[in-house]
NUVEX-205119 format. One record per residue (C-alpha): residue in three letters; x, y, z. Coordinates in Angstrom, 2 decimals. Example, Ala and Ser with C-alpha at 12.3 -4.5 7.8 and 13.67 -1.06 7.14 Angstrom:
2
+------+---------+---------+---------+
: resn :    east :   north :      up :
+------+---------+---------+---------+
:  ALA :   12.30 :   -4.50 :    7.80 :
:  SER :   13.67 :   -1.06 :    7.14 :
+------+---------+---------+---------+
This chain:
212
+------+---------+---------+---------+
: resn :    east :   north :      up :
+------+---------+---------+---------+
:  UNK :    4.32 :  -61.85 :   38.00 :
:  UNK :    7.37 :  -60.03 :   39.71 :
:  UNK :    9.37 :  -61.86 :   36.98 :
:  UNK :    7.46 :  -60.42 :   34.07 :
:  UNK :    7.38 :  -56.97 :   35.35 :
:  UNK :   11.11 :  -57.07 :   36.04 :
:  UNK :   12.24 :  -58.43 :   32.59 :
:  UNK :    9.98 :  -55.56 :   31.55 :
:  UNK :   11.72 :  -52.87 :   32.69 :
:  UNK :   15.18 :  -54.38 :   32.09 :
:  UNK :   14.06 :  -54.01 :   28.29 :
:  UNK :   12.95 :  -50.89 :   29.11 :
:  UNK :   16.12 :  -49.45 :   29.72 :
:  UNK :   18.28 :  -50.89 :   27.25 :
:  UNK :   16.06 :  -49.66 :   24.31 :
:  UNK :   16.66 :  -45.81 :   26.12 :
:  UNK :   20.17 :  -46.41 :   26.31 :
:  UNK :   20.52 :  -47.64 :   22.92 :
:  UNK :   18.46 :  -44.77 :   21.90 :
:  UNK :   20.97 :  -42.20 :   23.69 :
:  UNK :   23.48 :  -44.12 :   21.94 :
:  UNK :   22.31 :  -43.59 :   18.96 :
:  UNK :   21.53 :  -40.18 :   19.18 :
:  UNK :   24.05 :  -37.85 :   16.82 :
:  UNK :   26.07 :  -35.10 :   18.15 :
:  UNK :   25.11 :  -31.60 :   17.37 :
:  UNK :   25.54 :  -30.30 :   14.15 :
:  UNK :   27.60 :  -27.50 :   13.02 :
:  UNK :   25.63 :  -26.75 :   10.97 :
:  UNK :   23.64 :  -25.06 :   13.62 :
:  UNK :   25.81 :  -22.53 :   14.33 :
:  UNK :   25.03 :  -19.17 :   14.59 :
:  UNK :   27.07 :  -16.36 :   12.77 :
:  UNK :   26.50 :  -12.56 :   12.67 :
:  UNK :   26.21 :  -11.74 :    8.96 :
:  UNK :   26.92 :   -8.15 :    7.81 :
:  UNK :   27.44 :   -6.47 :    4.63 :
:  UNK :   26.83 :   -3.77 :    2.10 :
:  UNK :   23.52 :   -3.46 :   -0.60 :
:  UNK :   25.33 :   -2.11 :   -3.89 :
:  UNK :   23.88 :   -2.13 :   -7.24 :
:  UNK :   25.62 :   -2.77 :  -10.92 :
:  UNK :   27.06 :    1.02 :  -10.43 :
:  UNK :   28.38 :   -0.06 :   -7.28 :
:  UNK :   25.54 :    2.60 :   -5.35 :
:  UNK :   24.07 :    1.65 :   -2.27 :
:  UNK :   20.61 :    0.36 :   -2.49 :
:  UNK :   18.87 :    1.19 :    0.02 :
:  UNK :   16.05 :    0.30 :    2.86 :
:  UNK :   15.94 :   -3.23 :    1.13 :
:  UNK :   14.76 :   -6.20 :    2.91 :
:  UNK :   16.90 :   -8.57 :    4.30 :
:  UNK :   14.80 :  -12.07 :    5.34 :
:  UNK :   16.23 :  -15.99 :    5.59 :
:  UNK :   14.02 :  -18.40 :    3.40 :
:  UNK :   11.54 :  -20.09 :    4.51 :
:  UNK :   12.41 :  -18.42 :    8.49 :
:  UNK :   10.26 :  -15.59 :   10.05 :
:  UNK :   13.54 :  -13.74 :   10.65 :
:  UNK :   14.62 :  -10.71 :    8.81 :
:  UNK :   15.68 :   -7.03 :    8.84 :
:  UNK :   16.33 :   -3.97 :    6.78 :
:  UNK :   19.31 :   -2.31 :    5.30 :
:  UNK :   19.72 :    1.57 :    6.46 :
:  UNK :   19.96 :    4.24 :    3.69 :
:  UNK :   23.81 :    3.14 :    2.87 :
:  UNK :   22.78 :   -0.19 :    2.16 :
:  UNK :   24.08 :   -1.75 :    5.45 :
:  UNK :   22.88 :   -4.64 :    7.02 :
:  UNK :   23.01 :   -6.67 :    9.97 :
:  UNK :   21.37 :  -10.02 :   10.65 :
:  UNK :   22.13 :  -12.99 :   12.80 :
:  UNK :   22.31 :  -16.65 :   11.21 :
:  UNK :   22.65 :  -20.26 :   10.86 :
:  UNK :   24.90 :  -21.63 :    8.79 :
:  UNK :   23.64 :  -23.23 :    5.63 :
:  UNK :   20.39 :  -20.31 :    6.03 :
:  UNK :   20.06 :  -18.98 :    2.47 :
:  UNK :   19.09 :  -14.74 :    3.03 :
:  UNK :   16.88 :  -13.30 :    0.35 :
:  UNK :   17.50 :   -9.44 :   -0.66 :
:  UNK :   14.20 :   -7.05 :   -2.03 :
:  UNK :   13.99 :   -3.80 :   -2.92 :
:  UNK :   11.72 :   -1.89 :   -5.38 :
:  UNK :   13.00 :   -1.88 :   -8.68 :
:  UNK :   15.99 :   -4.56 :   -7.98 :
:  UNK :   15.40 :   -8.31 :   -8.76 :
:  UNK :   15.84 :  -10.72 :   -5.94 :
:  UNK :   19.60 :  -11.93 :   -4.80 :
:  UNK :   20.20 :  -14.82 :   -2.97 :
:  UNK :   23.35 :  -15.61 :   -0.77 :
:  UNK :   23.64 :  -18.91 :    1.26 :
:  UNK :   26.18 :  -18.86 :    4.33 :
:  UNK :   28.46 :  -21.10 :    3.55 :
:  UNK :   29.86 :  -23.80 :    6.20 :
:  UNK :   33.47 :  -22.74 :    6.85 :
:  UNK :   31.84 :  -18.99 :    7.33 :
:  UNK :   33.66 :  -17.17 :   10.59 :
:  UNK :   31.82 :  -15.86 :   13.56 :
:  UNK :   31.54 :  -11.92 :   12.02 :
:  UNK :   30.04 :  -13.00 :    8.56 :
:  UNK :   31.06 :  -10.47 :    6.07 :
:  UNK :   30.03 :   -9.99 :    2.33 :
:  UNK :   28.93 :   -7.26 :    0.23 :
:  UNK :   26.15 :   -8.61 :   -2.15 :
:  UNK :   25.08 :   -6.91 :   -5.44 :
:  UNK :   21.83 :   -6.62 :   -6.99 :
:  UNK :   20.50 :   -6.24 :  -10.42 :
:  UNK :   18.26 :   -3.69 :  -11.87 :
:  UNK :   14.88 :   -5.15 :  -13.14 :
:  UNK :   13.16 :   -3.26 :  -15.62 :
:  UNK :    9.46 :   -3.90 :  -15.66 :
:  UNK :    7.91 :   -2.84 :  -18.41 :
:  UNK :    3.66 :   -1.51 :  -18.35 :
:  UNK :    1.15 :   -1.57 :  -20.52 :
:  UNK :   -0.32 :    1.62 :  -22.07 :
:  UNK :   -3.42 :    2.22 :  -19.52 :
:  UNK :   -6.24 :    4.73 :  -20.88 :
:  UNK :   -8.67 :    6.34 :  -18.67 :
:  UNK :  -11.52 :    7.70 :  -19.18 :
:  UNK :  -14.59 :    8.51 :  -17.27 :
:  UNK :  -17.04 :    6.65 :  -20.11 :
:  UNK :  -16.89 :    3.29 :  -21.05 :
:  UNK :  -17.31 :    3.17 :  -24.74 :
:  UNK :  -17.25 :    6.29 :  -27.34 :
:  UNK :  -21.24 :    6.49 :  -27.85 :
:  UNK :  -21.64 :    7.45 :  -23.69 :
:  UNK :  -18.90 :    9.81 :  -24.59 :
:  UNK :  -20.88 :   11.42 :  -27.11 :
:  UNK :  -24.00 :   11.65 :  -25.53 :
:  UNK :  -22.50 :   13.41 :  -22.70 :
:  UNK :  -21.20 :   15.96 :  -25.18 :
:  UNK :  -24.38 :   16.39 :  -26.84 :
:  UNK :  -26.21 :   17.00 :  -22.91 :
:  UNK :  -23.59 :   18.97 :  -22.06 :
:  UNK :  -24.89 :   22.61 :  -20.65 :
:  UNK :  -22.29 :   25.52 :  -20.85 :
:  UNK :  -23.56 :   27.98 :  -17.90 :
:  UNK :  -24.65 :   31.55 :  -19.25 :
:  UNK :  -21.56 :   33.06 :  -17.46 :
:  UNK :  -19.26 :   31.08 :  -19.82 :
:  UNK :  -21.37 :   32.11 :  -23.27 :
:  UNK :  -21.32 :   35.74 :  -22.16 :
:  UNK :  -17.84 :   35.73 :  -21.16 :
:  UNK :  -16.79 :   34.06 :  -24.55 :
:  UNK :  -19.93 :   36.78 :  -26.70 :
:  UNK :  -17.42 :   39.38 :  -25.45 :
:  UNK :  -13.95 :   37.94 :  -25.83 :
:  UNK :  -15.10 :   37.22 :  -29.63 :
:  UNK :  -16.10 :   41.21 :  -30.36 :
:  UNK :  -12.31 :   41.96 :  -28.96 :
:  UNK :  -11.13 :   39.61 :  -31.03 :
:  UNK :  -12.72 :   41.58 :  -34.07 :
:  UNK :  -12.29 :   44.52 :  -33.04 :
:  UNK :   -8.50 :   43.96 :  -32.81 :
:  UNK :   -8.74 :   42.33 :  -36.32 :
:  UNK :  -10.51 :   45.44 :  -37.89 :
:  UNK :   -7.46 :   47.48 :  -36.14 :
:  UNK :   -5.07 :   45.16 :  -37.54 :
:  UNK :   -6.33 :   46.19 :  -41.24 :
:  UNK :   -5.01 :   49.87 :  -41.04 :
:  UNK :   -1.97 :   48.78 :  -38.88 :
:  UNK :    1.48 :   49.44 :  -40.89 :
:  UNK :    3.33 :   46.96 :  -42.09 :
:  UNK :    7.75 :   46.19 :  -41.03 :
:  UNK :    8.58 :   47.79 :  -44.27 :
:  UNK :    6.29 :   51.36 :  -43.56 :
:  UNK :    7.80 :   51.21 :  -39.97 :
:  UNK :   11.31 :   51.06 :  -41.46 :
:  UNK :   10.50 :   53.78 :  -44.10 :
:  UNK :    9.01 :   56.21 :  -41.46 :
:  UNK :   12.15 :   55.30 :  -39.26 :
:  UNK :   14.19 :   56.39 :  -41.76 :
:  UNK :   12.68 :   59.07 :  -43.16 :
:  UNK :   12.17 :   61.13 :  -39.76 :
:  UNK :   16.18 :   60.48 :  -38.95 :
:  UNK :   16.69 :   62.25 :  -42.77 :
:  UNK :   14.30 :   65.41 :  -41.60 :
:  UNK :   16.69 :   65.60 :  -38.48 :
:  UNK :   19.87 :   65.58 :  -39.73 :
:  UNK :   18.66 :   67.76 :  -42.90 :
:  UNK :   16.82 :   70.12 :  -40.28 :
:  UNK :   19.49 :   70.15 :  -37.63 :
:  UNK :   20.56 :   73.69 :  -36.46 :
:  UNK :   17.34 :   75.05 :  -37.87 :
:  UNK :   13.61 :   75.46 :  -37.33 :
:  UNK :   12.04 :   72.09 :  -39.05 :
:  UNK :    8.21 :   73.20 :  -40.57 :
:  UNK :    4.88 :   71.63 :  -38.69 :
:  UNK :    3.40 :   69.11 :  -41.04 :
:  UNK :    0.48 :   70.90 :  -41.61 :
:  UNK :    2.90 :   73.65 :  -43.77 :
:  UNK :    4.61 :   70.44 :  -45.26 :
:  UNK :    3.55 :   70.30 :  -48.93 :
:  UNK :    5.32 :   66.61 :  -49.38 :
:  UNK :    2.80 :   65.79 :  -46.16 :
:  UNK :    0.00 :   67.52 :  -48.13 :
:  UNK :    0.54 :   65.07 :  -51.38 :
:  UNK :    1.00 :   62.43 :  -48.87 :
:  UNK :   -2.57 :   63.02 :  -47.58 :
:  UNK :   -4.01 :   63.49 :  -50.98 :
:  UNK :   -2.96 :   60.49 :  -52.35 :
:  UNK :   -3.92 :   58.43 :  -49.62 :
:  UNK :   -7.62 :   59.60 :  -50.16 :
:  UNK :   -7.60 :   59.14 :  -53.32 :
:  UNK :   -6.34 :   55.58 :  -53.04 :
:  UNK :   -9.21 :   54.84 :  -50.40 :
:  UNK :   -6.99 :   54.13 :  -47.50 :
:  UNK :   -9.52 :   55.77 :  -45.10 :
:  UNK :  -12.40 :   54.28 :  -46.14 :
:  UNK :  -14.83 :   51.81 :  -43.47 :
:  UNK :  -14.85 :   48.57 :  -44.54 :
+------+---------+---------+---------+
């Protein structure tokens, strides 16, 4: 029994040591680097507050507002860059990479493109046009707009006797001729103004004071 429990444990501890044997030696390519850089985009401008994660690794950060960025790594990690409005870059730390990782990485524009989007409070044209049929317009509204309308004619039937560019121009006119052909003397009143008097005269007989 001794025997068996002996030769048992001899076995024992040559499969550990040939398990220690072979066990590899650590990898380099677990090295950690700092990586650092600068977000630019195709105009060589800063993008900035983008996110700065390794794939598939719940480790990340975010660039400051000049596009700078600062995250520790493993060599061989591949580090995704996001922003709004940028596609995705990717940049894997490459094996021979020193211990203060630098690179400046650039990102694209990405133009997404959206569909016309109409909206309306109804969902087809018929509830439209039953809600313009109930529709109610207060009183206050319908008076306001009763009044507005009679200013609106009143201003039109104004507009019928109002002279036209051309009778402006030939008043103009005319009054700077009675100055200069009055001036240094004592110009009439218009009621003592025969040409005024014909003036008046013909303008009732042509009707131009008559309500329409």
């Amino acid at each position: 029994m001794l025997k068996k429990l002996a030769f048992l444990l001899t076995v024992l501890l040559l499969a550990g040591q040939s398990q220690a044997q072979e066990r590899p030696a650590p990898s380099d390519s677990l090295r950690i680097v700092e990586f650092s850089g600068t977000l630019l985009n195709d105009s060589l401008q800063p993008v900035s507050f983008a996110t700065v994660q390794v794939l598939h690794k719940r480790r990340g950060t975010i660039a400051d507002f000049w596009g700078y960025f600062y995250l520790p790594v493993e060599v061989g990690d591949t580090i995704v860059f996001a922003s709004v409005g940028y596609k995705k870059a990717y940049h894997v730390v490459p094996a021979d990479a020193a211990d203060n990782y630098q690179r400046n990485v650039h990102m694209k524009l990405d133009n997404i493109l959206l569909g016309e989007v109409l909206v309306l409070p109804w969902h087809n044209y018929e509830q439209f046009k039953q809600a313009f049929i109930a529709l109610e317009l207060p009183k206050d509204d319908y008076e306001t707009a009763i009044v507005n309308f009679e200013v609106i004619m009143t201003q039109v039937k104004m507009n019928e006797y109002a002279t036209t560019s051309s009778m402006g121009h030939r008043n103009y006119m005319r009054s700077v001729a009675n100055q200069n052909y009055y001036a240094g003397g004592q110009q009439p009143t218009i009621n003592m103004n025969p040409l005024a008097w014909a003036q008046l005269i013909e303008a009732i007989r042509s009707g131009a004071f008559r309500r329409h």
